[in-house]
LUMKOL-147269 format. One line per field, with one value per residue: residue number from 1; residue in one letter; chain; x, y, z of N, C-alpha, C in turn. Coordinates in Angstrom, 3 decimals. Example, Ala and Ser with C-alpha at 12.3 -4.5 7.8 and 13.67 -1.06 7.14 Angstrom:
BEGIN
i [1,2]
aa [a,s]
ch [A,A]
n.px [13.190,12.850]
n.py [-5.690,-2.250]
n.pz [7.800,7.080]
ca.px [12.300,13.670]
ca.py [-4.500,-1.060]
ca.pz [7.800,7.140]
c.px [13.200,12.900]
c.py [-3.300,0.030]
c.pz [7.800,7.870]
***
This chain:
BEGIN
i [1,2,3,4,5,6,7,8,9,10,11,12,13,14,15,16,17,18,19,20,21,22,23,24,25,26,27,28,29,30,31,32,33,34,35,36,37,38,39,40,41,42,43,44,45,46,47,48,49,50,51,52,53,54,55,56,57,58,59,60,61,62,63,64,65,66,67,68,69,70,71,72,73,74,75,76,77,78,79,80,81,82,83,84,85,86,87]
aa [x,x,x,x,x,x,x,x,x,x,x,x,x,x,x,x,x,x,x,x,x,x,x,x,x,x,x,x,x,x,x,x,x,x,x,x,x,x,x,x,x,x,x,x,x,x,x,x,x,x,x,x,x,x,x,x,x,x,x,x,x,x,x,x,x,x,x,x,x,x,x,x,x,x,x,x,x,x,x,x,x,x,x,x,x,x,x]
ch [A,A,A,A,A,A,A,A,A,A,A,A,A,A,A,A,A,A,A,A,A,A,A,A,A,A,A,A,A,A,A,A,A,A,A,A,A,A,A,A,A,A,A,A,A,A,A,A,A,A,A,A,A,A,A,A,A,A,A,A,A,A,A,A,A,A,A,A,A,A,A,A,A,A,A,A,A,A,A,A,A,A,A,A,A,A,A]
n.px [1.569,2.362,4.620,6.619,9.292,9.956,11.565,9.731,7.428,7.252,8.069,5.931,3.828,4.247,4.254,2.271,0.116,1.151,-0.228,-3.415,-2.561,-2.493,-4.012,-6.660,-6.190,-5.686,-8.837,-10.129,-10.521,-11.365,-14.165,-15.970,-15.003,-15.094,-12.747,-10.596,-11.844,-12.411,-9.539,-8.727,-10.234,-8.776,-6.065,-6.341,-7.592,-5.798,-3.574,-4.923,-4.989,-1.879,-1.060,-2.622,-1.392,1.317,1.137,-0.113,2.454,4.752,3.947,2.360,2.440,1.506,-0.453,-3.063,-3.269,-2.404,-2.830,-4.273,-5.438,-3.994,-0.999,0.239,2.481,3.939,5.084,8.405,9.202,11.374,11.148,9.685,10.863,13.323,15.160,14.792,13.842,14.203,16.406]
n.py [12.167,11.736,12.689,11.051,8.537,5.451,4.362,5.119,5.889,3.278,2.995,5.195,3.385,1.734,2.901,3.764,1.317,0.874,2.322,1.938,-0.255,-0.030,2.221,0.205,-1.029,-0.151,0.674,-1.165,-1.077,1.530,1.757,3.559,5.892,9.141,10.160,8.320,6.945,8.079,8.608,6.257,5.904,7.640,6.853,5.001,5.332,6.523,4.699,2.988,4.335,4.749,2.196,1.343,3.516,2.665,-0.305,0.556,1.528,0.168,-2.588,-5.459,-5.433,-7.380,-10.766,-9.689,-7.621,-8.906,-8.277,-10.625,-10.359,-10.992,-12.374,-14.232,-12.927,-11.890,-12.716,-12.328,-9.981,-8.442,-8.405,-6.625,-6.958,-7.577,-5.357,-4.165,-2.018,0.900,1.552]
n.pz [-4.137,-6.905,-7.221,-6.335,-5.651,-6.687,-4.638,-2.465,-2.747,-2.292,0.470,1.572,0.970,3.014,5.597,5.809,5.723,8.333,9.754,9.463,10.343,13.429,13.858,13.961,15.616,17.901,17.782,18.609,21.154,21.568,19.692,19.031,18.681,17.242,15.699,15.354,14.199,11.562,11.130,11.092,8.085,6.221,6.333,5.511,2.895,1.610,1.546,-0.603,-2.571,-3.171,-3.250,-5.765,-7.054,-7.485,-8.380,-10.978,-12.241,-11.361,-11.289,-9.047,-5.903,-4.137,-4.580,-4.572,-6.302,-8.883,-12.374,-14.592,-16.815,-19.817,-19.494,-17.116,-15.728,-13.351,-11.770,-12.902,-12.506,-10.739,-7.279,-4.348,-2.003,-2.882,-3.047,-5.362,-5.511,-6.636,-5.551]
ca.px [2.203,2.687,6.012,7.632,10.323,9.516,10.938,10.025,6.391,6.999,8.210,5.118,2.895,4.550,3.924,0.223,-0.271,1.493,-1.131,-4.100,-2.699,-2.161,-5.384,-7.595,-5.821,-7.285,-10.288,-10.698,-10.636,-11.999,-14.902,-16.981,-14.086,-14.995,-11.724,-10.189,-12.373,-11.925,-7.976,-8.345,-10.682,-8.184,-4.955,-6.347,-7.979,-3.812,-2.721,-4.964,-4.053,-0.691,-1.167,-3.001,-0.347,2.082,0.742,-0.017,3.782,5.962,3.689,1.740,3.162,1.050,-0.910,-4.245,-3.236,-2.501,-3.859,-3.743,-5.778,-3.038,-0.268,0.728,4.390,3.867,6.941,9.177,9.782,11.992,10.092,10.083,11.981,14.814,15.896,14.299,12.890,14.583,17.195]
ca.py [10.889,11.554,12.834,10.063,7.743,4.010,3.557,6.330,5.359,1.772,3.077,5.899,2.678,0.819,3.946,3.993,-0.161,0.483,3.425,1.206,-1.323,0.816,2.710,-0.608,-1.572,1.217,0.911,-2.544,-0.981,2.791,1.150,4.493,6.884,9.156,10.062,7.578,5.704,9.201,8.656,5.205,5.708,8.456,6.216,3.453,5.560,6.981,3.196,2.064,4.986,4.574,1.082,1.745,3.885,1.535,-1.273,0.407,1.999,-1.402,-3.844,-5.559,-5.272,-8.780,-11.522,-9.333,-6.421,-8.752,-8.074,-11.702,-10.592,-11.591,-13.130,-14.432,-12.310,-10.975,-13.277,-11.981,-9.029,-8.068,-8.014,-5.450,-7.301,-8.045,-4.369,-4.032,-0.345,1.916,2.128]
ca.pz [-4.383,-8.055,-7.588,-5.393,-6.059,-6.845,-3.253,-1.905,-2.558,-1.231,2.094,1.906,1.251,4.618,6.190,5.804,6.164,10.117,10.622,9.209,11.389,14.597,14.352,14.274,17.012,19.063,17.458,18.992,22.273,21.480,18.686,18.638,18.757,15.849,15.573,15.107,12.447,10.707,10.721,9.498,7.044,6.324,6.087,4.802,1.224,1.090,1.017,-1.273,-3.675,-3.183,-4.188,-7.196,-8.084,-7.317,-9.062,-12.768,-12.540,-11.365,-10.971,-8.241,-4.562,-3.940,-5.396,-4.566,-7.236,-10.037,-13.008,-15.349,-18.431,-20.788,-19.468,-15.933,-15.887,-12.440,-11.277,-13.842,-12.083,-8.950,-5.737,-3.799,-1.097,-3.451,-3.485,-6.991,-5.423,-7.187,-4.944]
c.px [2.812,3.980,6.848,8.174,9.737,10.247,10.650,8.281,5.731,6.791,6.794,3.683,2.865,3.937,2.642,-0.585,0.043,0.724,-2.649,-4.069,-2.982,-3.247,-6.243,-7.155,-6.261,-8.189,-10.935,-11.178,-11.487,-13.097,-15.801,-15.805,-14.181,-13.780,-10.725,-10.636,-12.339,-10.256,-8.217,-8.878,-9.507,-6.986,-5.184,-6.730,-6.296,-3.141,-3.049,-4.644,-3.300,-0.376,-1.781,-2.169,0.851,2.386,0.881,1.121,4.939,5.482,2.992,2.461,2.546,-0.246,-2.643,-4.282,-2.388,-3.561,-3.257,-5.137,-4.946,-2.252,-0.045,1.845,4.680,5.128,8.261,9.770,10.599,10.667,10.642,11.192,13.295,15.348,15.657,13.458,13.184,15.834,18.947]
c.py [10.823,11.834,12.525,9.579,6.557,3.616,4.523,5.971,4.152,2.254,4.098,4.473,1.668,1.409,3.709,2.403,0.247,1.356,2.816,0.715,-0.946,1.282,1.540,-1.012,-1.041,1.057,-0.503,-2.285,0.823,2.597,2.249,5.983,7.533,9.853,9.488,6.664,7.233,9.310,7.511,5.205,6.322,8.163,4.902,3.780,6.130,5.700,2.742,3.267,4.713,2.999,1.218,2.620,3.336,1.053,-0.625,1.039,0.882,-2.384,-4.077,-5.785,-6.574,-9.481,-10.847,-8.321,-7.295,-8.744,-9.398,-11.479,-11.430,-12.387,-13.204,-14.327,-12.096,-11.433,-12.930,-11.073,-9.286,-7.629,-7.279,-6.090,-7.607,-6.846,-3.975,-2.458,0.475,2.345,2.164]
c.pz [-5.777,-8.169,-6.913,-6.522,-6.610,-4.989,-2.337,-1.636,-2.121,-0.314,2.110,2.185,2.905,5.357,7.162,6.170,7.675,10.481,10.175,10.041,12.938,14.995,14.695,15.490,18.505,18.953,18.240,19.997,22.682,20.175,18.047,18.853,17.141,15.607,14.841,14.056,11.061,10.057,10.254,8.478,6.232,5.513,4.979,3.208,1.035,0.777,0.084,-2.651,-3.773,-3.699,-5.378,-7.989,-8.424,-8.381,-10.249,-12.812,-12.597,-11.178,-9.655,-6.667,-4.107,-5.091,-5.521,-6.236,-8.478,-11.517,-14.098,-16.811,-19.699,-20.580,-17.640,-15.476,-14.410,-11.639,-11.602,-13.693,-11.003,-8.238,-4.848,-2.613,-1.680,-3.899,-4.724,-6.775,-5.661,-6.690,-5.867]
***
């Protein structure tokens, strides 16, 4: 991951949220599939890296990953939906 883009590592983080999402979705219906709780555990520690790397490079991707020690800026930036991804 260290040597992605800024959107290059968005879209890797989408990625990994629709295979998070996808696997539980099975899992609702396959609950002891070890498999499958092996791939999400799997996907889901790649997202939250990928957010953590995210976050201390451009900032917080939502209101969970900010960090307000000092100042409450986190608005101040472009959001990722406003094309602010490097592109």
């Amino acid at each position: 991951m260290n040597n992605m883009s800024k959107q290059e590592l968005f879209d890797f983080i989408n990625e990994t949220s629709f295979m998070v999402d996808d696997i539980a979705l099975y899992l609702n219906t396959h609950p002891n599939c070890q498999d499958g709780i092996d791939a999400y555990n799997h996907y889901k520690h790649l997202r939250k890296e990928a957010i953590k790397e995210y976050t201390c490079s451009y900032g917080p991707i939502c209101k969970y990953d900010v960090n307000v020690e000092n100042y409450w800026d986190w608005v101040m930036r472009p959001w990722p939906w406003e094309g602010e991804c490097g592109c």
